[in-house]
C-alpha positions as CSV (number, residue, x, y, z in Angstrom):
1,X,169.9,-61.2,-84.8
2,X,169.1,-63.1,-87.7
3,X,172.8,-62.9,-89.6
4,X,174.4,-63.2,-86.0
5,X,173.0,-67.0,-85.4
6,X,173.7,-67.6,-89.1
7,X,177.0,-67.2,-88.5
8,X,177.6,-68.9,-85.1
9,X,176.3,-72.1,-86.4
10,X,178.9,-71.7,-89.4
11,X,181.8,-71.0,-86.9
12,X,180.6,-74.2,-85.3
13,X,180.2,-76.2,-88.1
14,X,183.6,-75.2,-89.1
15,X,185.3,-75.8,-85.9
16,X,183.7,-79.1,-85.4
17,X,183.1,-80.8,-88.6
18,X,182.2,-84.3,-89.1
19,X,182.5,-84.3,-85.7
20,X,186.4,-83.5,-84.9
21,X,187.6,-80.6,-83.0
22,X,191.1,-79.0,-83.5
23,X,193.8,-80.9,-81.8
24,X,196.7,-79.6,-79.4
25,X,199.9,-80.7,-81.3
26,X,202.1,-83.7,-80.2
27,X,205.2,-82.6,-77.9
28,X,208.4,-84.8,-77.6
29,X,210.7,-83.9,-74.8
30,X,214.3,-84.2,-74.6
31,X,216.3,-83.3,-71.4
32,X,220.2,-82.6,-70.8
33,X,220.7,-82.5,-67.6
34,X,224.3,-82.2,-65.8
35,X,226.5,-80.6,-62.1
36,X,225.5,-77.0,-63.6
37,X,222.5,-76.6,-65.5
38,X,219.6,-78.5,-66.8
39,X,218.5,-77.6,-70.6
40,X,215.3,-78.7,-71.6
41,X,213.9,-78.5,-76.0
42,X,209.8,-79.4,-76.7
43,X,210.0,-81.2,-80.9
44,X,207.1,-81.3,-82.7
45,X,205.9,-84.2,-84.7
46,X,207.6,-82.3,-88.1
47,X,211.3,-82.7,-86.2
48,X,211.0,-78.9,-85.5
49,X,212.4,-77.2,-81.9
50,X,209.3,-75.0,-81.0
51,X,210.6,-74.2,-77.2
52,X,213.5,-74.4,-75.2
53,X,214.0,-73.7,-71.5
54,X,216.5,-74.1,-68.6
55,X,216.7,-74.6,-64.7
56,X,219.5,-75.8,-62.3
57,X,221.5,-79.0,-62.2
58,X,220.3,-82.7,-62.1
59,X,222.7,-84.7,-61.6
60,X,221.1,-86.7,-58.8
61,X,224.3,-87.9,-57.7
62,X,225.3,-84.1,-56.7
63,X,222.2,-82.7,-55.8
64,X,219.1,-85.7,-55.1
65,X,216.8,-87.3,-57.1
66,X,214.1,-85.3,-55.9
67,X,216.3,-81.9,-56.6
68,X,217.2,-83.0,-59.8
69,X,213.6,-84.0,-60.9
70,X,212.3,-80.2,-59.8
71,X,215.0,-78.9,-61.8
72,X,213.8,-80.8,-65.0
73,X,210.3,-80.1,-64.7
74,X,211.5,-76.1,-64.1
75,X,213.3,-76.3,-67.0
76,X,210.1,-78.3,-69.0
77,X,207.8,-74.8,-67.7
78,X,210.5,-72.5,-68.7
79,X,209.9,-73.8,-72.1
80,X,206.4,-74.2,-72.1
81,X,206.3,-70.8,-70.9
82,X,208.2,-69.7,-74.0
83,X,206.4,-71.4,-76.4
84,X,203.2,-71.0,-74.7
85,X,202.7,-74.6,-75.0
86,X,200.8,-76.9,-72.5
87,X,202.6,-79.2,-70.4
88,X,200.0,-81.4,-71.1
89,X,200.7,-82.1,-74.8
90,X,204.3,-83.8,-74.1
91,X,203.8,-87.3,-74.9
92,X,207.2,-89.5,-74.7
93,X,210.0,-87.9,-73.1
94,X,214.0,-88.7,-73.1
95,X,216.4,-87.7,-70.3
96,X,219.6,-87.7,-70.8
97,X,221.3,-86.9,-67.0
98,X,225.0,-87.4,-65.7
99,X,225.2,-89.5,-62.8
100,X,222.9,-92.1,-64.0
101,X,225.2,-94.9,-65.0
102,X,223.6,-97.6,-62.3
103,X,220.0,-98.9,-63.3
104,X,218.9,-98.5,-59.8
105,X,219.4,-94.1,-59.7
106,X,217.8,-94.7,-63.4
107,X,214.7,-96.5,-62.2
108,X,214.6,-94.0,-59.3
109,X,215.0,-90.9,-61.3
110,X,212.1,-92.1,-64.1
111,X,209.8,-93.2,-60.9
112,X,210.0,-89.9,-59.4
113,X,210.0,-88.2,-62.8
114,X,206.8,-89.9,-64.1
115,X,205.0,-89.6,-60.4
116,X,205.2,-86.0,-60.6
117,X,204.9,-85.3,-64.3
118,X,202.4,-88.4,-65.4
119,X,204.4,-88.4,-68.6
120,X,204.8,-92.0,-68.6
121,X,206.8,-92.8,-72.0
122,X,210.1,-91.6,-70.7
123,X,213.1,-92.6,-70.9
124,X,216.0,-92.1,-68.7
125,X,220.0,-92.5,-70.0
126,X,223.5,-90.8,-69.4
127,X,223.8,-87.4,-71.1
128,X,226.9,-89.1,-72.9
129,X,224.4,-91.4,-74.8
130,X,222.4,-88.4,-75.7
131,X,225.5,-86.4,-77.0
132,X,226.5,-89.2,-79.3
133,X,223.3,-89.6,-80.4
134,X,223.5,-85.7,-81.4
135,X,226.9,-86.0,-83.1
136,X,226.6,-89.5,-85.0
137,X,222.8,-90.4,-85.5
138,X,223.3,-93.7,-84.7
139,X,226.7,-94.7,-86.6
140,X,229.9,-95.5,-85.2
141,X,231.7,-92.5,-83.1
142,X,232.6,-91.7,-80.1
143,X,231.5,-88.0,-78.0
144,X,233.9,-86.1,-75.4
145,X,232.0,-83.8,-73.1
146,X,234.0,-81.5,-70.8
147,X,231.2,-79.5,-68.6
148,X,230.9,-79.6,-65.1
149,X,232.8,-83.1,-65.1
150,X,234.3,-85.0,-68.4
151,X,233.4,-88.6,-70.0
152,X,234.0,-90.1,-73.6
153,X,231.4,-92.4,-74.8
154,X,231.7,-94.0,-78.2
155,X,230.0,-96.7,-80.5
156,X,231.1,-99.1,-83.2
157,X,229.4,-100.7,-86.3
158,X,228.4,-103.8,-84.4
159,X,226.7,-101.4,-81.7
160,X,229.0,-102.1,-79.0
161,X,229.3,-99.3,-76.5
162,X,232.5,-98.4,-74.1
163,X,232.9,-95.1,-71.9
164,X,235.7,-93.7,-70.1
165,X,235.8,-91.2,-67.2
166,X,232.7,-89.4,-65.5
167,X,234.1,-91.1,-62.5
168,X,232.8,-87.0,-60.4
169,X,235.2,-84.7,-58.7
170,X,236.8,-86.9,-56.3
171,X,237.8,-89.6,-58.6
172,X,238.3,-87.7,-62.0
173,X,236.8,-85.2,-64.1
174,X,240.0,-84.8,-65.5
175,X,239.9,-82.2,-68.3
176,X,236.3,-81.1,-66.8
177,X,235.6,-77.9,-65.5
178,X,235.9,-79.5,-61.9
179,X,239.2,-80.5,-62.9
180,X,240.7,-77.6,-64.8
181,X,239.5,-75.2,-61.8
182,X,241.3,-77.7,-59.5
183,X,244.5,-77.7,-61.3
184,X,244.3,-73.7,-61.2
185,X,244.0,-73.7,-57.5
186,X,246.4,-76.1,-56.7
187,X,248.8,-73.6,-58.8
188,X,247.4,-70.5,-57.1
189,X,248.4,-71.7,-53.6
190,X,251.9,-73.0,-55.0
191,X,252.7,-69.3,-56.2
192,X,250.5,-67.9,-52.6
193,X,253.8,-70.2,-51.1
194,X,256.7,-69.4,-53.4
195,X,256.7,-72.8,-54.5
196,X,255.2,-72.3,-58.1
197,X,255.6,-69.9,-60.8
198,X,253.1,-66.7,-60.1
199,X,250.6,-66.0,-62.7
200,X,247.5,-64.1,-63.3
201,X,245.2,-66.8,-61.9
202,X,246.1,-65.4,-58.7
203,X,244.0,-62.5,-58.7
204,X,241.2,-63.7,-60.6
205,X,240.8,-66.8,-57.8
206,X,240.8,-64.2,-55.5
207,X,237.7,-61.8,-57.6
208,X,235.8,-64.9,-58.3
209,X,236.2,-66.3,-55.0
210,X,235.7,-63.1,-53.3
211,X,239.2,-63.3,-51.2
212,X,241.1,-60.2,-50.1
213,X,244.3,-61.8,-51.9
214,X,245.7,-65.4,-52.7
215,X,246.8,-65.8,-49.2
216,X,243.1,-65.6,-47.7
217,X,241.6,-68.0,-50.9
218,X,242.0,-71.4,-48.4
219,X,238.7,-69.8,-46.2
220,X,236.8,-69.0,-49.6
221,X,237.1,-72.1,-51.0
222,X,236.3,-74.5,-48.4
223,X,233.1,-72.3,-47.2
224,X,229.8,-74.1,-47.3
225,X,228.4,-71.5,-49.9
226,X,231.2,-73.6,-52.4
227,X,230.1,-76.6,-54.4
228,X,231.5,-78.5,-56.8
229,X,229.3,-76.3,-59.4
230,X,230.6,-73.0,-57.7
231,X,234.4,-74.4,-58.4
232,X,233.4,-75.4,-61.9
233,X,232.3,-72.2,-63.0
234,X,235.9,-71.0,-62.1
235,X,237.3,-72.7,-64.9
236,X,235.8,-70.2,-67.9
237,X,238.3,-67.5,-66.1
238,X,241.2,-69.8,-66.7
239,X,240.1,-70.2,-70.4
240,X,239.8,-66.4,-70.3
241,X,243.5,-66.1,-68.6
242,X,244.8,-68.6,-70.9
243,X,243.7,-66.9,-74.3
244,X,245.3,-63.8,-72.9
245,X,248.4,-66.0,-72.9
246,X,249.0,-66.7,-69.2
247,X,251.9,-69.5,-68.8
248,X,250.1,-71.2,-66.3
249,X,246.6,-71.1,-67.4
250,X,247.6,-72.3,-70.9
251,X,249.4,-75.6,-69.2
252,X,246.7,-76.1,-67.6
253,X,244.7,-76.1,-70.6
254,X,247.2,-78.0,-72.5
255,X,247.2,-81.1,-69.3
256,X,243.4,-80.7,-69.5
257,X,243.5,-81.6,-73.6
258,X,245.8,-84.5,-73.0
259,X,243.6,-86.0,-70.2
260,X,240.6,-85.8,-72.3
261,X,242.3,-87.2,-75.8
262,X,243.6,-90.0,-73.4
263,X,240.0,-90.6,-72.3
264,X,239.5,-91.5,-76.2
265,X,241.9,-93.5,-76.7
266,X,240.6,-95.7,-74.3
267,X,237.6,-95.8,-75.7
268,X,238.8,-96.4,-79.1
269,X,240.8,-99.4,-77.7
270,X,238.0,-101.0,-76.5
271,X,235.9,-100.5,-79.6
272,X,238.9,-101.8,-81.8
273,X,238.4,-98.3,-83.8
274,X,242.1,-97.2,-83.9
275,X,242.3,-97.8,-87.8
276,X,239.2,-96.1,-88.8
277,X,238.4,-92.9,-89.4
278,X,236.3,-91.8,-87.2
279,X,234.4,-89.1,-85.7
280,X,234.6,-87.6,-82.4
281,X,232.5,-85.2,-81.2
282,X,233.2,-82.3,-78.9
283,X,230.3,-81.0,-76.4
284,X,230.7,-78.8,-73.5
285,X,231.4,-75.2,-72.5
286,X,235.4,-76.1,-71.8
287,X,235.7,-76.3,-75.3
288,X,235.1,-72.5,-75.9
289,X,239.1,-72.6,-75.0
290,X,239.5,-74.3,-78.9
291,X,242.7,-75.1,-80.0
292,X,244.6,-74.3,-76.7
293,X,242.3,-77.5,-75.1
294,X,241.8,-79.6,-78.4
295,X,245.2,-79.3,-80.3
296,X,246.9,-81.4,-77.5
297,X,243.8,-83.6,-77.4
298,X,244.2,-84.4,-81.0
299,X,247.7,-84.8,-80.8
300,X,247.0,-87.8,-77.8
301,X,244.4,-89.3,-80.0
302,X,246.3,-89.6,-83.0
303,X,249.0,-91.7,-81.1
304,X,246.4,-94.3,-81.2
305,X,244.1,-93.4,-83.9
306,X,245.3,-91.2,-86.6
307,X,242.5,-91.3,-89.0
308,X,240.5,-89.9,-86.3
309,X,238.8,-86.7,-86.4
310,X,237.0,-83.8,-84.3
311,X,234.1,-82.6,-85.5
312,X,231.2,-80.5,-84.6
313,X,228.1,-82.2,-83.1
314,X,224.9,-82.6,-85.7
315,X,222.4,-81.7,-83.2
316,X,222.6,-80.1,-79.5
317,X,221.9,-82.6,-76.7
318,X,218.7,-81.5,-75.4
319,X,217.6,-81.9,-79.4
320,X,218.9,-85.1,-79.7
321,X,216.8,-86.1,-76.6
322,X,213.9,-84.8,-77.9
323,X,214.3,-86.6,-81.2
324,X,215.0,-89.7,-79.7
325,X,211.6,-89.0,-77.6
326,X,209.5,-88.6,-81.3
327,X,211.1,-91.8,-82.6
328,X,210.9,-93.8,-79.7
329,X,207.5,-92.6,-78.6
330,X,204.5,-93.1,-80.7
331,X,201.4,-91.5,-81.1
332,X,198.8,-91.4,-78.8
């Protein structure tokens, strides 16, 4: 009994000496949330990913604030969860969301988020601005990201910002997976007719759609079950038709790269960046379709700028949220 006291005090002498006990470690959170999914990373105070997790979309222009705040805090236990990490430990956030460009569906968004989180050094931007953050670091660039919807967001030395597109499904998304699923259907029903060219798209509309045939595709598509996400999603069969060298799926691809090198441009205009060479990264699932979406988007851009250049993002998004969280976030 002797030997066993002995060594409970030194256990607690160890675990509290000089009067300190052992400290959970600080957690920076960085969100990317978009029409489709929301993708949430937890950084430690060394600049190291320890967790990563992911829910459904948060754009609260498609889906609520309130919807899109649930779906980031499922995403922040999914990682938690993963890393077996308490929720508790997070101590500055970033958010980067589409379909937060106004100040007001910010304010909203980081009321609701702090309310039912208490994390109250968060930040709330546009997933663009997180994006460049991830493929520049700070210097001048500009970011495409076709997802569920498309934007271009870009930077110059003076820190002067300009964006083009993200305008949503009814307005744009041109060169977005909204858009390039749009542009398939429209081509589907034109062969359906006899007015268009037929092609393979046909039948996988009707699979992923779950149509008996083209002709019945105009009750799948406008059933309540189909969202803008749901139409989206169609567009990673018309990169799959398209690399197995469907006419119509690779001019579709080929309209989508144009739309989205035109979309730079723009935003090179405005930043007077045509004469520089300059970075542009490339985020979002569309671009799996690679040189069949970005040789024509290159070829646009070079019209304007040609000492321009795609590259590879440094950083994911939700990463570069979470690392803006650490260095805009303090200690405790």
């Amino acid at each position: 009994m002797k030997f066993f006291a002995v060594d409970v005090k030194r256990m607690l002498n160890g675990s509290q000496k000089n009067g300190r006990k052992r400290r959970s470690p600080l957690l920076f959170l960085g969100i990317d949330g978009g029409g489709t999914k929301t993708n949430a990373a937890l950084m430690n105070a060394a600049e190291e990913v320890i967790a990563e997790g992911a829910s459904g979309p948060s754009n609260p222009l498609r889906v609520g604030v309130e919807t899109a705040v649930s779906n980031i805090s499922k995403a922040i236990e999914s990682a938690c969860d993963e890393g077996g990490l308490s929720r508790g430990d997070i101590v500055a956030a970033t958010l980067g969301l589409a379909g937060v460009r106004r100040q007001d569906i910010k304010e909203r968004v980081r009321e609701s988020f702090v309310k039912r989180l208490g994390i109250r050094k968060a930040t709330v931007m546009t997933d663009a601005e997180i994006a460049l953050f991830g493929t520049t670091f700070g210097r001048p660039g500009l970011v495409v990201i076709a997802g569920t919807g498309s934007i271009c967001l870009g930077k110059n030395e003076k820190g002067k910002l300009a964006i083009s597109g993200g305008w949503g499904p009814l307005a744009g998304d041109e060169g977005g997976g909204v858009g390039i699923a749009q542009a398939a259907l429209h081509r589907v029903a034109k062969a359906s007719d006899g007015r268009g060219i037929p092609t393979a798209l046909s039948k996988q509309a009707s699979e992923y759609f779950r149509a008996s045939g083209p002709e019945n595709l105009i009750v799948a598509i406008y059933s309540p079950q189909v969202d803008n996400t749901r139409i989206a999603g169609f567009a990673r069969l018309v990169v799959e038709t398209a690399l197995k060298g469907d006419k119509i799926a690779v001019e579709i691809l080929h309209d989508a790269g144009r739309e989205l090198g035109l979309a730079a441009c723009a935003v090179l205009k405005q930043l007077k960046l045509e004469r520089q060479k300059v970075p542009i990264g490339c985020v979002g699932g569309i671009f799996h379709a690679g040189k069949l979406l970005t040789k024509p988007m290159l070829e646009t851009i070079h019209k304007a700028a040609p000492n321009a250049y795609l590259t590879e993002p440094l950083m994911k998004p939700s990463h570069a949220a979470a690392l803006m969280a650490l260095r805009n976030g303090g200690k405790r």
